[in-house]
C-alpha positions in Angstrom: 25.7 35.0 55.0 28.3 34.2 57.7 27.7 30.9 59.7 30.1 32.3 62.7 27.7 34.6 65.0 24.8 31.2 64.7 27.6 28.5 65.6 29.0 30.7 68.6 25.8 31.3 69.7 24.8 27.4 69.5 28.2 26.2 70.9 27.5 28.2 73.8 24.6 26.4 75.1 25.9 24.2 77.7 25.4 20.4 76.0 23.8 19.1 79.5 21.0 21.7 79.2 19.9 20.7 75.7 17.0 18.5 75.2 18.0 14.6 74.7 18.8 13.7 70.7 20.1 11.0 68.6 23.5 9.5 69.0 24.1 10.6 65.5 23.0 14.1 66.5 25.4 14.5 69.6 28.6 13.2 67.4 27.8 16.0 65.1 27.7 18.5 67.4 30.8 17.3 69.2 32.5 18.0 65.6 31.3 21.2 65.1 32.9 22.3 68.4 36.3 20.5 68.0 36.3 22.5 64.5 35.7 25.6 66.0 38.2 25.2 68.6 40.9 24.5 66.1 40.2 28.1 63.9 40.1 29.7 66.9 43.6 28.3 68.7 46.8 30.7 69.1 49.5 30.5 66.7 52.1 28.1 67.7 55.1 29.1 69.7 58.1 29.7 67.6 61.1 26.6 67.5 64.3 27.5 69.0 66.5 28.3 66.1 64.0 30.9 65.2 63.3 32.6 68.6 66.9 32.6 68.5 67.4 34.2 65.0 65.2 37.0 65.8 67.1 37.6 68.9 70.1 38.0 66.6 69.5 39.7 64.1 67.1 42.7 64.3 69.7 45.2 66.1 67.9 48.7 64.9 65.1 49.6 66.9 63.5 51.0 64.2 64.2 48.3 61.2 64.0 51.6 58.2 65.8 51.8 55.0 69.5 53.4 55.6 68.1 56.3 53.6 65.5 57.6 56.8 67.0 56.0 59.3 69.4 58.7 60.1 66.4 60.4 61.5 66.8 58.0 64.1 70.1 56.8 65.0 73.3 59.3 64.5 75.7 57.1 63.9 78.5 59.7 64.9 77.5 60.5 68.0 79.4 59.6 70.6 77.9 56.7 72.5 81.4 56.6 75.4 85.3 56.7 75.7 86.9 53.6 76.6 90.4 53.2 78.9 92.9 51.3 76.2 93.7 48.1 77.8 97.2 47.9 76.4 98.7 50.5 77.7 100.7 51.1 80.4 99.7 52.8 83.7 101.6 55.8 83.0 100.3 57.0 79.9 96.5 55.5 79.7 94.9 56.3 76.6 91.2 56.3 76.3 89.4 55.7 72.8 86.5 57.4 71.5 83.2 54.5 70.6 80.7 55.9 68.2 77.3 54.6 68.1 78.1 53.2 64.5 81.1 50.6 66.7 78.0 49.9 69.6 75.7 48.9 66.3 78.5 47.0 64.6 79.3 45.0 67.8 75.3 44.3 68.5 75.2 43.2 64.5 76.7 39.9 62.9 79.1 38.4 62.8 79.7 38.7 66.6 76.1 39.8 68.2 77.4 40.6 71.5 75.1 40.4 74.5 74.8 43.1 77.1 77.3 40.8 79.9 79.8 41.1 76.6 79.2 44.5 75.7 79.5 45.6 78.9 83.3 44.5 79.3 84.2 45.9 76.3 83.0 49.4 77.2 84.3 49.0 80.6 81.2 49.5 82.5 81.4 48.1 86.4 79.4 44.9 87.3 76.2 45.8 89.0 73.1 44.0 89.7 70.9 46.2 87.1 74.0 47.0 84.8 72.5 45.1 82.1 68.8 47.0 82.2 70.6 49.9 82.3 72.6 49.1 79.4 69.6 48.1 77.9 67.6 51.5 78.1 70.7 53.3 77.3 70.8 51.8 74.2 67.3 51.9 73.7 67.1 56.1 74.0 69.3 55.9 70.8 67.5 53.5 68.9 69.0 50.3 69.3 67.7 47.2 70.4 69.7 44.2 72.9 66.8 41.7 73.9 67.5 39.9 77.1 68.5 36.6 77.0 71.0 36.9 74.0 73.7 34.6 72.9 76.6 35.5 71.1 77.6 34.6 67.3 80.8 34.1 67.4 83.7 32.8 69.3 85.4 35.0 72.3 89.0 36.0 71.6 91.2 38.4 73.1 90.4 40.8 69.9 86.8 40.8 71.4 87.9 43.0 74.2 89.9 46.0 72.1 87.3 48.4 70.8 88.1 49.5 67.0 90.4 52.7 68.1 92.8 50.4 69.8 92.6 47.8 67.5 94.3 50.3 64.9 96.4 51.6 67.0 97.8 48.3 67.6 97.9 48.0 64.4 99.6 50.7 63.7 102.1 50.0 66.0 103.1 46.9 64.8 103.2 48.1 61.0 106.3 50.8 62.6 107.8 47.5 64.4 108.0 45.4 61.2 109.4 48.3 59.6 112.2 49.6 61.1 113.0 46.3 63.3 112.2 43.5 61.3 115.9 41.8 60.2 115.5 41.7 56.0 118.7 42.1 55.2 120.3 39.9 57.8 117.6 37.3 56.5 118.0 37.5 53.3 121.5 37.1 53.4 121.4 34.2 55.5 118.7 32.3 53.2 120.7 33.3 49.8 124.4 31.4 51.1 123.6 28.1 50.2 122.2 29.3 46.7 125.3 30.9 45.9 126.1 29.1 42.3 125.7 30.7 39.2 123.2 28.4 37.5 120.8 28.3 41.2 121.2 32.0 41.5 119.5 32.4 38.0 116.9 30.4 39.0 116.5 31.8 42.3 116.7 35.5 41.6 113.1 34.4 39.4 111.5 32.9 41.9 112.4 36.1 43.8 110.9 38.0 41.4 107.8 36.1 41.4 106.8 35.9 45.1 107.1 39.8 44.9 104.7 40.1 42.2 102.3 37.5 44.0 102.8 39.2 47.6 102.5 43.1 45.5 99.2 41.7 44.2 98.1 40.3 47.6 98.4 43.1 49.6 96.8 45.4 47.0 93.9 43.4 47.3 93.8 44.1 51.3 94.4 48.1 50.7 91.3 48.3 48.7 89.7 47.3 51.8 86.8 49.6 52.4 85.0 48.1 55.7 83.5 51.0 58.1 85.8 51.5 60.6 85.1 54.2 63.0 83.5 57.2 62.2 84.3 56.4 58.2 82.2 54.3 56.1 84.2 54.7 52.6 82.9 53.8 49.3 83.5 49.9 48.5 85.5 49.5 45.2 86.0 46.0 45.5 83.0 43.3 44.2 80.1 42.7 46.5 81.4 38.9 47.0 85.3 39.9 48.1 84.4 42.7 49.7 82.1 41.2 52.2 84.4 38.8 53.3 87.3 41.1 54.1 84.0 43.0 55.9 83.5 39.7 57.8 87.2 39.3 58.9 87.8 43.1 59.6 84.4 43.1 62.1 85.8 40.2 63.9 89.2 41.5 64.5 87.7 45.1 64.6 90.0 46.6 61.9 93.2 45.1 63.5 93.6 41.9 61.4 94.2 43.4 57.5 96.5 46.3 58.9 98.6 43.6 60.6 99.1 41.3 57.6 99.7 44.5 55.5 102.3 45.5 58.0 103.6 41.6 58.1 103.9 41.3 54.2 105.7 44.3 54.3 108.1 42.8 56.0 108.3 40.1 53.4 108.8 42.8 50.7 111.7 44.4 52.2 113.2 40.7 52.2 112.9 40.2 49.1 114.1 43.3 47.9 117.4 42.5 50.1 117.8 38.9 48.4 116.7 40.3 45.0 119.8 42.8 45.6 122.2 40.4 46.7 121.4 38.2 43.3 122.0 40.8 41.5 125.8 41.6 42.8 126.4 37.9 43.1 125.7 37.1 39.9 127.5 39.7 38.5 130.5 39.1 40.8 130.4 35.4 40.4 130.5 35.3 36.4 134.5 34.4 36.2 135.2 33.2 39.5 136.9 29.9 40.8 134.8 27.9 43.4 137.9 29.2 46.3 136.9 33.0 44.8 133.2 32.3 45.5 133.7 30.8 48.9 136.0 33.6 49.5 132.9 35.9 48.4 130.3 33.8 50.9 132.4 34.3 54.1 132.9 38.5 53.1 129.4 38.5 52.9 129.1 36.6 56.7 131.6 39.0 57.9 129.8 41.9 56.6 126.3 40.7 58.4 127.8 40.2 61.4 
């Protein structure tokens, strides 16, 4: 038989009104009731770093398995389009954001609040824009609390949303490409290596920065972080995978195109001073020192 309804029902009596008892008698009852009150006190309030964890991290609405929660949250539907900061005023491009990029903002490793979100999408100050923003996002099952703080450091990257990103991207693979000077380069670091015996050893060094720069940017192609409207099959281990995830979110898809499009760069130099080994060592084999200085400045004439 429960003891709660019969102490309730004696701790209610006001102590004044009971008849006079023992010292003894009064102690024990002043125990009971401190006992009481300490089963029947709140939970505590949560520290800091938690209250601020649970601001962080839940960013669905409704926290399902990624199984059902398509049910809830179409991750292709087009959540706004976006004026490209970058471009110039006569040909403005604007950029299609998915709910998918909104989630991936909201979720590690940046956790944007709503004053952050809100200048990336372009929306105009106002006094409510942040409820608004709020019950936008809410209608399609995402979740900013108030009072958020970001994760992760602001840089001008934070500002591009993930279709001008890549374009940028993209842009700058086509400048390294066609306007990056490997040949000019490559001649110029190669003159003072121009012997016989340091061109040997040169050309396999040459050969072995390629391989290590080939098997460098392989490992960034393989790259399968969502980007987008895709969310591509990961080939790559769990533990390698999610940190080119990490770095990709931060940069918003811009930063592994770019060093792909940078190493390429590096490829076509060495390709140009692999070439110029080649045809110096050959044409170097039986020549005076005069012959091989003659060969240097045809080389600087031809460059120039």
């Amino acid at each position: 038989m429960s003891l709660c309804p019969f102490i309730y029902f004696f701790l209610s009596r006001d102590l004044s009104a009971a008849p006079r008892t023992g010292a003894w008698q009064t102690t024990a009852l002043f125990r009971v009731r401190c006992r009481t009150k300490s089963l029947s006190r709140p939970p505590p309030a949560q520290s800091r770093a938690a209250r601020r964890f649970s601001l962080s991290s839940p960013v669905l609405k409704y926290p399902l398995p990624s199984s059902h929660r398509s049910h809830f949250l179409n991750e292709e539907q087009l959540f706004c389009s976006v004026p490209g900061r970058l471009s110039l005023l006569s040909s403005t491009s604007k950029y299609k954001v998915t709910v998918a990029e909104v989630q991936r903002r909201l979720s590690p490793p940046e956790c944007l609040n709503a004053s952050l979100l809100g200048g990336v999408l372009r929306r105009a100050k106002s006094k409510n824009g942040g409820r608004s923003l709020r019950e936008k996002l809410d209608k399609i099952g995402l979740n900013l609390p108030a009072g958020r703080r970001k994760a992760a450091n602001v840089t001008l990257l934070t500002s591009l949303v993930e279709g001008e990103a890549v374009h940028l991207a993209r842009d700058f693979g086509y400048v390294c490409e066609t306007e990056f000077p490997s040949k000019a380069v490559a001649e110029y670091l190669t003159r003072p290596h121009m012997g016989r015996n340091e061109m040997a050893n040169r050309k396999n060094m040459l050969l072995a920065a390629k391989q290590i720069c080939k098997e460098f940017t392989d490992l960034l192609t393989q790259d399968r972080t969502p980007l987008g409207n895709t969310r591509p099959s990961p080939i790559l281990d769990p533990g390698i995978q999610g940190c080119l995830t990490h770095f990709s979110l931060i940069t918003h898809g811009f930063g592994s195109a770019a060093i792909c499009a940078a190493m390429t760069s590096v490829q076509n130099y060495l390709n140009e001073a692999l070439k110029i080994a080649d045809k110096t060592y050959m044409n170097t084999g039986d020549q005076s020192p005069a012959e091989t200085n003659k060969t240097i400045d045809k080389m600087d004439k031809h460059r120039k």
